[in-house]
PDB file with SEQRES, HELIX, SHEET and CRYST1 records, atoms N, CA, C and O in Angstrom:
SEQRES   1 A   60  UNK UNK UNK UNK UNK UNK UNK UNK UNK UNK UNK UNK UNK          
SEQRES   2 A   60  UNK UNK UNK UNK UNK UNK UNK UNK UNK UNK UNK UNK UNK          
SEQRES   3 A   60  UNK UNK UNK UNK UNK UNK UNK UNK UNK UNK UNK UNK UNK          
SEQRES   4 A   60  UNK UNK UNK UNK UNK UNK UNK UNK UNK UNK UNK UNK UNK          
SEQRES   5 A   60  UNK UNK UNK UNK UNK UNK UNK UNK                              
HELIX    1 AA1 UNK A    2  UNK A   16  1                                  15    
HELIX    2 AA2 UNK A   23  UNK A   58  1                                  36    
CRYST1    1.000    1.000    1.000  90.00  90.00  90.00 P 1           1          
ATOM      1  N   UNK A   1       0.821  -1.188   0.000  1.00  0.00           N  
ATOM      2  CA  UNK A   1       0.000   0.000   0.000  1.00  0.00           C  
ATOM      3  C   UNK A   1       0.870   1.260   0.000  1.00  0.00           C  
ATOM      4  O   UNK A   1       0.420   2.278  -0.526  1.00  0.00           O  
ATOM      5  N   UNK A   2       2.321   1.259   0.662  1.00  0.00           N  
ATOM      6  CA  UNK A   2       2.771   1.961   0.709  1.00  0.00           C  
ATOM      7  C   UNK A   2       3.248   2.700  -0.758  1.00  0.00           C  
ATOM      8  O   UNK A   2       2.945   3.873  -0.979  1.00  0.00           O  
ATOM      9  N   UNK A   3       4.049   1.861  -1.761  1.00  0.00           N  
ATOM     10  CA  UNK A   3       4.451   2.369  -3.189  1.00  0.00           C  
ATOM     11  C   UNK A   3       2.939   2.849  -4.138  1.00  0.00           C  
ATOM     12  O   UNK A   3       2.884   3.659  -5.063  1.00  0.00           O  
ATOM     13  N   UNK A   4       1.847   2.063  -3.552  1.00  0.00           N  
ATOM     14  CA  UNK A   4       0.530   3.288  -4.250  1.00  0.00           C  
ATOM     15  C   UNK A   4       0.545   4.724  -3.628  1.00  0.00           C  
ATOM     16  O   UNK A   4       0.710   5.735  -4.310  1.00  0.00           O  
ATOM     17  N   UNK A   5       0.362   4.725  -2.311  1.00  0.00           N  
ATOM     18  CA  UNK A   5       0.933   6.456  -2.145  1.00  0.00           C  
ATOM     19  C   UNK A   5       1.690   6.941  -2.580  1.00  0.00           C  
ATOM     20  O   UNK A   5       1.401   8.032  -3.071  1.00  0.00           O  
ATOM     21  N   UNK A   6       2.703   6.607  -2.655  1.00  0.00           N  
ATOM     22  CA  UNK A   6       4.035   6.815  -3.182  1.00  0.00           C  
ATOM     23  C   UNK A   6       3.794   7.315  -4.563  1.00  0.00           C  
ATOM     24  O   UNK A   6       3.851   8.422  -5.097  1.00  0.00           O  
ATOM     25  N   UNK A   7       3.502   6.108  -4.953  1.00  0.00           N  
ATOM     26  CA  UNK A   7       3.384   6.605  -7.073  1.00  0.00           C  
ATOM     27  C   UNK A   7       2.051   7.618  -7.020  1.00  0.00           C  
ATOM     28  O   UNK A   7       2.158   8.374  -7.985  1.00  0.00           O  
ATOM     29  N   UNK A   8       0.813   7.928  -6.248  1.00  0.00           N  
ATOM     30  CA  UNK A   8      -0.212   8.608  -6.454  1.00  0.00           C  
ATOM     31  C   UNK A   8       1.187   9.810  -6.117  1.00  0.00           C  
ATOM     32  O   UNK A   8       1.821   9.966  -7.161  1.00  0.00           O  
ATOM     33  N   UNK A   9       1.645  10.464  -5.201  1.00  0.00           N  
ATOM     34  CA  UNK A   9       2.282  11.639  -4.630  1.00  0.00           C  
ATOM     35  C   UNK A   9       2.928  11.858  -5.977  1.00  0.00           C  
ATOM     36  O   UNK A   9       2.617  12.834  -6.659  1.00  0.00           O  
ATOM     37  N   UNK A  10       3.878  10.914  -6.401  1.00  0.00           N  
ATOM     38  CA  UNK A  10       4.810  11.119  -7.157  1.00  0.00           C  
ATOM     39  C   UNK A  10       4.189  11.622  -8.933  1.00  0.00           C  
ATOM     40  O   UNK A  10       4.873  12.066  -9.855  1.00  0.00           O  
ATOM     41  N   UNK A  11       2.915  11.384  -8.911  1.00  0.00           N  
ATOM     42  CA  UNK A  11       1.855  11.610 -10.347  1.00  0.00           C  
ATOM     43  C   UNK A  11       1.168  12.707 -10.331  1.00  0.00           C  
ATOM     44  O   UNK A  11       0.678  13.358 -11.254  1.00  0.00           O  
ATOM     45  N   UNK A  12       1.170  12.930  -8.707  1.00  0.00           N  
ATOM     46  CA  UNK A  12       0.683  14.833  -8.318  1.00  0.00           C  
ATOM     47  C   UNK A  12       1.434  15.651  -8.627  1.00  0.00           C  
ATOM     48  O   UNK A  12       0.791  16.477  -9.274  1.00  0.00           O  
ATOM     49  N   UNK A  13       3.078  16.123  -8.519  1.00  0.00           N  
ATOM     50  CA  UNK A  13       4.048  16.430  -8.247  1.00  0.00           C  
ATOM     51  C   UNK A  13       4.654  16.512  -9.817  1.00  0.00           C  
ATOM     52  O   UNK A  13       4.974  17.577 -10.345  1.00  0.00           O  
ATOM     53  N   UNK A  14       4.752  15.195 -10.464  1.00  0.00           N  
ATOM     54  CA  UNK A  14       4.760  15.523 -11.645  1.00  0.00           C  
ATOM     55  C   UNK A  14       3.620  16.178 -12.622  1.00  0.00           C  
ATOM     56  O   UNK A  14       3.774  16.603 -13.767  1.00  0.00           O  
ATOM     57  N   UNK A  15       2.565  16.138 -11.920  1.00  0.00           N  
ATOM     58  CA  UNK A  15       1.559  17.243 -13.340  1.00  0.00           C  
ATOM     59  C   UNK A  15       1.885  18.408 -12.210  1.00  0.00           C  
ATOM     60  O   UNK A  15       2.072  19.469 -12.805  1.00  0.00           O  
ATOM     61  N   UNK A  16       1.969  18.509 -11.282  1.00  0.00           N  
ATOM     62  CA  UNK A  16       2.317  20.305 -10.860  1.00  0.00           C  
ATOM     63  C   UNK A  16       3.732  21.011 -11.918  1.00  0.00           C  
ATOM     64  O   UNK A  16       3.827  22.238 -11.931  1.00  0.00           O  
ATOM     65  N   UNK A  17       4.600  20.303 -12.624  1.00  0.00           N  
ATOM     66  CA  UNK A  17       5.084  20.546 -13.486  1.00  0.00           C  
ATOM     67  C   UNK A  17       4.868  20.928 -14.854  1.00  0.00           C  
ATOM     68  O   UNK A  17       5.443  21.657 -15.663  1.00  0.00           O  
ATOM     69  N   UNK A  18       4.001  20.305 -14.845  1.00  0.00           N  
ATOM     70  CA  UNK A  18       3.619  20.238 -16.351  1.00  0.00           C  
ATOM     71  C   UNK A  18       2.686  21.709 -16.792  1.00  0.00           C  
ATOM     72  O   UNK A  18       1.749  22.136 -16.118  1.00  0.00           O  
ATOM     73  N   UNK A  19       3.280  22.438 -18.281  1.00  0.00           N  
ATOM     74  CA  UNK A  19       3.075  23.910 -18.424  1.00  0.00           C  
ATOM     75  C   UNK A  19       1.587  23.363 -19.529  1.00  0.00           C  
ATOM     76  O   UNK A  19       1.574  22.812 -20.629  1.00  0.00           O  
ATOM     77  N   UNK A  20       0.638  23.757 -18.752  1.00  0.00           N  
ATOM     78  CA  UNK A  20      -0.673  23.648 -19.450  1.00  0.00           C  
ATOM     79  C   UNK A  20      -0.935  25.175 -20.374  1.00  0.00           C  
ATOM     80  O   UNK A  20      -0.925  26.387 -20.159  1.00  0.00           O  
ATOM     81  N   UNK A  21      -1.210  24.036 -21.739  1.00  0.00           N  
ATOM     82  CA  UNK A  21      -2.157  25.604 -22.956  1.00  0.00           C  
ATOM     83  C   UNK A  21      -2.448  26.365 -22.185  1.00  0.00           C  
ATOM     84  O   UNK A  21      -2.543  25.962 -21.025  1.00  0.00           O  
ATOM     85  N   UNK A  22      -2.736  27.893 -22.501  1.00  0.00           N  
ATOM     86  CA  UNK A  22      -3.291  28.864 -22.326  1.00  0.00           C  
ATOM     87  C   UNK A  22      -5.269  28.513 -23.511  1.00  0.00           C  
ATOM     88  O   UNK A  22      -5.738  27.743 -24.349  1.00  0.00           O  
ATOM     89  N   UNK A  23      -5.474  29.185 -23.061  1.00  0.00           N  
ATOM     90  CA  UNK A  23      -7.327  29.154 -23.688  1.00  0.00           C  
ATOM     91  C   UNK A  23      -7.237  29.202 -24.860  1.00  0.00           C  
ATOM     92  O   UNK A  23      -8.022  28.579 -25.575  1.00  0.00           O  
ATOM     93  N   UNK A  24      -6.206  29.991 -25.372  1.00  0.00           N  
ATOM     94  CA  UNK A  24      -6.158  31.105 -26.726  1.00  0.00           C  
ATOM     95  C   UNK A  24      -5.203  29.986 -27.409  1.00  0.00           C  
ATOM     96  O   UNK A  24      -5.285  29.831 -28.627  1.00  0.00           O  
ATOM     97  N   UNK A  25      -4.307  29.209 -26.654  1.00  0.00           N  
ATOM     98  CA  UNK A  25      -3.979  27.939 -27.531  1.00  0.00           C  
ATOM     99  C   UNK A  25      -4.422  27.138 -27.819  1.00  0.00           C  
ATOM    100  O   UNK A  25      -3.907  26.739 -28.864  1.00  0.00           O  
ATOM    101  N   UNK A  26      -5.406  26.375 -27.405  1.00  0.00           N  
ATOM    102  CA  UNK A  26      -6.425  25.025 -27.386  1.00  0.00           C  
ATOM    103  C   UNK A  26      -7.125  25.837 -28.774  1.00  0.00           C  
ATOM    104  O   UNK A  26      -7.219  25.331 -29.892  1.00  0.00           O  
ATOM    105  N   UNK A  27      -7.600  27.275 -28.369  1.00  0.00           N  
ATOM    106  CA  UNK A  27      -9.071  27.500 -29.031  1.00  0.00           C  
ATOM    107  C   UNK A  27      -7.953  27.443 -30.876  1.00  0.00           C  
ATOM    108  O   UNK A  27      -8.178  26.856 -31.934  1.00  0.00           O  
ATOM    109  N   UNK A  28      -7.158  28.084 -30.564  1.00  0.00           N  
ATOM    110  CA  UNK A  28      -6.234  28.595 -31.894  1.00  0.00           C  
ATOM    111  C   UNK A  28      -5.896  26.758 -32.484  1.00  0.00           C  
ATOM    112  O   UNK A  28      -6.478  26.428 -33.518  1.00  0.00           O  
ATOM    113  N   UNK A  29      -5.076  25.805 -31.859  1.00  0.00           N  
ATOM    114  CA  UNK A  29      -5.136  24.613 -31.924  1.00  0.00           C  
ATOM    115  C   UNK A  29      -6.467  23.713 -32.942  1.00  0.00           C  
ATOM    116  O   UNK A  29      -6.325  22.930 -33.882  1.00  0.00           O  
ATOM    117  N   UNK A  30      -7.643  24.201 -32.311  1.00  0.00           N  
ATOM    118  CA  UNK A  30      -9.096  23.762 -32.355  1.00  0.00           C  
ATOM    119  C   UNK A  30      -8.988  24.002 -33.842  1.00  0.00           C  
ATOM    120  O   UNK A  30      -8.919  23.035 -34.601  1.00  0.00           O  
ATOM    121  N   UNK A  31      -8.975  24.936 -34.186  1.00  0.00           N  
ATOM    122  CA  UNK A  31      -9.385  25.318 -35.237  1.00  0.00           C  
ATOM    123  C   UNK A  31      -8.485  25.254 -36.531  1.00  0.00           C  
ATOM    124  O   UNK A  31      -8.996  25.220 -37.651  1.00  0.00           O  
ATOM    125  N   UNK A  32      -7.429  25.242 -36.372  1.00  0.00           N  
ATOM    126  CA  UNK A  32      -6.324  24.515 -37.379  1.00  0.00           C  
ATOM    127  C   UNK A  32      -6.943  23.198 -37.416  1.00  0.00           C  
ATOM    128  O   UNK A  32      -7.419  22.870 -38.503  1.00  0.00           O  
ATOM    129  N   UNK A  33      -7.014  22.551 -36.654  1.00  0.00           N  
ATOM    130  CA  UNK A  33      -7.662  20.997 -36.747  1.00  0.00           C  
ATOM    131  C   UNK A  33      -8.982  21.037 -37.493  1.00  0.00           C  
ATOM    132  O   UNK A  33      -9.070  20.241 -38.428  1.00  0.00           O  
ATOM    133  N   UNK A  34     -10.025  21.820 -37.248  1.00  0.00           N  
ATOM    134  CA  UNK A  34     -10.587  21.685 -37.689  1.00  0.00           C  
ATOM    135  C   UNK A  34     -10.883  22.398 -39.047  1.00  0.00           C  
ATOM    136  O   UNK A  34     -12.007  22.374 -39.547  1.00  0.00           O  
ATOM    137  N   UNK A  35      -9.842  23.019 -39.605  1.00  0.00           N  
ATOM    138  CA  UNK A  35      -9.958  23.743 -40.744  1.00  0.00           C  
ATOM    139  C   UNK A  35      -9.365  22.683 -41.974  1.00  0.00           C  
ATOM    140  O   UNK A  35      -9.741  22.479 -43.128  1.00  0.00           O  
ATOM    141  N   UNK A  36      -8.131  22.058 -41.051  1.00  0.00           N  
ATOM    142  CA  UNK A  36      -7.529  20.950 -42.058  1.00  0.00           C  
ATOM    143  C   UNK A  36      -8.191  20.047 -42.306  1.00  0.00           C  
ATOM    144  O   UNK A  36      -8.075  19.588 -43.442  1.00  0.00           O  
ATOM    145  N   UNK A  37      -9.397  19.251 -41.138  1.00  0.00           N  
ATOM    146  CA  UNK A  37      -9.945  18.249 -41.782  1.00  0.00           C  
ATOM    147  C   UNK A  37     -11.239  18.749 -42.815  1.00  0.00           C  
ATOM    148  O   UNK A  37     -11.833  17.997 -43.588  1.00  0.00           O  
ATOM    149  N   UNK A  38     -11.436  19.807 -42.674  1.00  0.00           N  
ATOM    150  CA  UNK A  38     -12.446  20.406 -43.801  1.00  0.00           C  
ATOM    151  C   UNK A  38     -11.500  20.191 -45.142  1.00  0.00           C  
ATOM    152  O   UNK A  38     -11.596  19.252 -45.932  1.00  0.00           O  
ATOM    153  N   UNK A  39     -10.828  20.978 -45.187  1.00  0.00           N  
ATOM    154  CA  UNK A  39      -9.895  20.675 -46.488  1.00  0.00           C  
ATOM    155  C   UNK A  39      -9.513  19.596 -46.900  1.00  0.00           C  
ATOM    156  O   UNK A  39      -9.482  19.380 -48.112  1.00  0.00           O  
ATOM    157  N   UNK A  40      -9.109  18.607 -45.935  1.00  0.00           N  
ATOM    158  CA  UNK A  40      -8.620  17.112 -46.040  1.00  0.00           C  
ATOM    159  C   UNK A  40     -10.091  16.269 -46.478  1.00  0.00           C  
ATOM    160  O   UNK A  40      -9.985  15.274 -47.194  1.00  0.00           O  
ATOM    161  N   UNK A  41     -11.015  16.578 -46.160  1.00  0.00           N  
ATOM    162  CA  UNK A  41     -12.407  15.918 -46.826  1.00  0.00           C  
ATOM    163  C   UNK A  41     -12.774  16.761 -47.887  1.00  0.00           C  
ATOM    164  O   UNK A  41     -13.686  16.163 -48.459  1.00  0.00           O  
ATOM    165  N   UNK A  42     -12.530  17.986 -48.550  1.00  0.00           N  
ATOM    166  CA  UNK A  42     -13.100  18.732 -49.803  1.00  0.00           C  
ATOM    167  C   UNK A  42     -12.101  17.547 -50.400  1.00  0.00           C  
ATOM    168  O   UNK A  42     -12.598  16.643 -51.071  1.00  0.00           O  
ATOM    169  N   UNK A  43     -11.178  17.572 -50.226  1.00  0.00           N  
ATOM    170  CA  UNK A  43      -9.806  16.975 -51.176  1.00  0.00           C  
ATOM    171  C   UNK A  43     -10.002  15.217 -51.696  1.00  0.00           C  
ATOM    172  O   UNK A  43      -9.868  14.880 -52.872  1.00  0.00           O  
ATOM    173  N   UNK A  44     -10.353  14.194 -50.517  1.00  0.00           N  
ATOM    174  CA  UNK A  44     -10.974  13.022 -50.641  1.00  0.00           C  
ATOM    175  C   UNK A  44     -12.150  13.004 -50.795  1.00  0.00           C  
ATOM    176  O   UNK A  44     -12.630  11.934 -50.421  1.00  0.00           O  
ATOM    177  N   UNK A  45     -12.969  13.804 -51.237  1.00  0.00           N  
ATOM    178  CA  UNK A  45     -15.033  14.401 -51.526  1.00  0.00           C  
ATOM    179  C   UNK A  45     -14.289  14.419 -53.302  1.00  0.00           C  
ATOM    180  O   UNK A  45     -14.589  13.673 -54.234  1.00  0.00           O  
ATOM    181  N   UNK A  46     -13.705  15.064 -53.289  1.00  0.00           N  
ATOM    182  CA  UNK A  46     -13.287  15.009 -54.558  1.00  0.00           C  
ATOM    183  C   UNK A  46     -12.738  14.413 -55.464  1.00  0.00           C  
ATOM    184  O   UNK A  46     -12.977  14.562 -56.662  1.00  0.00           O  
ATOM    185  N   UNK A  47     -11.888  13.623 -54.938  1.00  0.00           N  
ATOM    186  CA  UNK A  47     -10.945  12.334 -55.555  1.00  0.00           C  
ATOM    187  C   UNK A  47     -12.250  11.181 -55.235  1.00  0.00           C  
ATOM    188  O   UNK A  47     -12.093  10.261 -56.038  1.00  0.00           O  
ATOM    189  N   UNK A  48     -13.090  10.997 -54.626  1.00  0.00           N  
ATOM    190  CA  UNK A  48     -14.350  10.259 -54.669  1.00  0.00           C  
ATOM    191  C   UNK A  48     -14.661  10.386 -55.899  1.00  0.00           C  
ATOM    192  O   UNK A  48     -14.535   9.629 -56.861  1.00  0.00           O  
ATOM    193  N   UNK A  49     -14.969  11.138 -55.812  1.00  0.00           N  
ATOM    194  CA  UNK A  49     -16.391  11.753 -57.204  1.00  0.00           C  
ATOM    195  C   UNK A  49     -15.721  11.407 -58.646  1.00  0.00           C  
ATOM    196  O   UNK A  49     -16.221  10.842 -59.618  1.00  0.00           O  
ATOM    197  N   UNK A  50     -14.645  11.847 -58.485  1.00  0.00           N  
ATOM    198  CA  UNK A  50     -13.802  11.900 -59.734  1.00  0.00           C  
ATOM    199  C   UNK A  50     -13.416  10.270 -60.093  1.00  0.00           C  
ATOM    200  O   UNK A  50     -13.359   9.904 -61.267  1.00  0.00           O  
ATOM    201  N   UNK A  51     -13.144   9.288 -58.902  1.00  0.00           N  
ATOM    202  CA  UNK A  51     -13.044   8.057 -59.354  1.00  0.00           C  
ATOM    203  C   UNK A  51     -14.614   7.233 -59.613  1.00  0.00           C  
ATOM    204  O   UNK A  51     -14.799   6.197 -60.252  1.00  0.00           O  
ATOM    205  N   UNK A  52     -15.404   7.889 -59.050  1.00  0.00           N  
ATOM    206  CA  UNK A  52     -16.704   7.148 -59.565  1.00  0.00           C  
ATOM    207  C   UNK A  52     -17.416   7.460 -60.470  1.00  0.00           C  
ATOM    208  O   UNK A  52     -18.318   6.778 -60.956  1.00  0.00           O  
ATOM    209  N   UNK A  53     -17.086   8.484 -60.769  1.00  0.00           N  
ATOM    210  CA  UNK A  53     -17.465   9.106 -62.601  1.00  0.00           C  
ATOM    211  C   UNK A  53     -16.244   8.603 -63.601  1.00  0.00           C  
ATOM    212  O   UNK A  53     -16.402   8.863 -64.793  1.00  0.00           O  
ATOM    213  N   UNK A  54     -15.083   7.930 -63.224  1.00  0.00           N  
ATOM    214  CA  UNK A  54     -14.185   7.396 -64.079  1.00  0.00           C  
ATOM    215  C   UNK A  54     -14.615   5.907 -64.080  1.00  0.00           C  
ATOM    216  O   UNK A  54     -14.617   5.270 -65.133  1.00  0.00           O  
ATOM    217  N   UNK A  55     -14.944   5.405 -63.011  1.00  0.00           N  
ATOM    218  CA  UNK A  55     -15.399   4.070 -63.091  1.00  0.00           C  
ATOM    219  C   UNK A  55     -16.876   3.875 -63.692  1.00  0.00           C  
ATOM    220  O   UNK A  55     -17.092   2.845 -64.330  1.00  0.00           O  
ATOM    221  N   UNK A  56     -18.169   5.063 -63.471  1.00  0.00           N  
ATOM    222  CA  UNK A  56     -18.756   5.063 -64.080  1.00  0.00           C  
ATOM    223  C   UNK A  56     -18.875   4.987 -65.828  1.00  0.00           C  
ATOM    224  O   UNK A  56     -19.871   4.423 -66.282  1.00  0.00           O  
ATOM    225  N   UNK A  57     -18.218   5.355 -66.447  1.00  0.00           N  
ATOM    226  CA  UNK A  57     -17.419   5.919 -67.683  1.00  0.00           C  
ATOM    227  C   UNK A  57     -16.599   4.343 -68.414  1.00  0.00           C  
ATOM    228  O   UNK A  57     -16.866   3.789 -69.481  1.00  0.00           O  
ATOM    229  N   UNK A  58     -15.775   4.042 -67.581  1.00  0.00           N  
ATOM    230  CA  UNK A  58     -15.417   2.860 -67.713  1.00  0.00           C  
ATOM    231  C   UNK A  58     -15.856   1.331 -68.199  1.00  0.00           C  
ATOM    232  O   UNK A  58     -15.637   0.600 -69.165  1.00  0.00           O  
ATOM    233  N   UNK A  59     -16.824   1.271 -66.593  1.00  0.00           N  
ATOM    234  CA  UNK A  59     -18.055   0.454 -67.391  1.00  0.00           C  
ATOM    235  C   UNK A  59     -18.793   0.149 -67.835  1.00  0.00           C  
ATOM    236  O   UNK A  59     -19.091  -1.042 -67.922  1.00  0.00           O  
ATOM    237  N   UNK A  60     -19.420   1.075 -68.314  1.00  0.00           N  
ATOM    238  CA  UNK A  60     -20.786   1.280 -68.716  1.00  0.00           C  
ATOM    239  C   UNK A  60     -21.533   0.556 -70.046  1.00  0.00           C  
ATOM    240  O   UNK A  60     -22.712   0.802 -70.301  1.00  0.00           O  
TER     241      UNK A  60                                                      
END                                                                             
C-alpha cells in the first residue's frame, strides 16, 4: 500500500510541473484541426467523385 501512495504523490508532483495551454492555444489549436480536416475531406469528396465518374465511364 505503501508504493501506491508513493506513485499517487509522485503523479501529483509531476503534473504540478507540467506547463498547461493557455485558452487562446487550445481554441487557436481547435481550429487549425478543424480547418484541415475540412480541407482534407473537400480533397478526398473530390478524388471520390472523380473516381466514380471514371469508373462510371469505364463500365458502362
Amino acid at each position: 500500500m505503501a508504493k501506491v501512495t508513493s506513485f499517487i504523490k509522485e503523479c501529483g508532483a509531476e503534473l504540478r510541473k507540467v506547463v498547461w495551454p493557455t485558452r487562446e492555444d487550445v481554441i487557436a489549436s481547435v481550429k487549425v484541426v478543424i480547418v484541415s480536416t475540412l480541407i482534407i475531406a473537400a480533397i478526398l469528396g473530390a478524388f471520390d467523385l472523380l473516381f466514380a465518374k471514371g469508373m462510371e465511364l469505364l463500365f458502362r
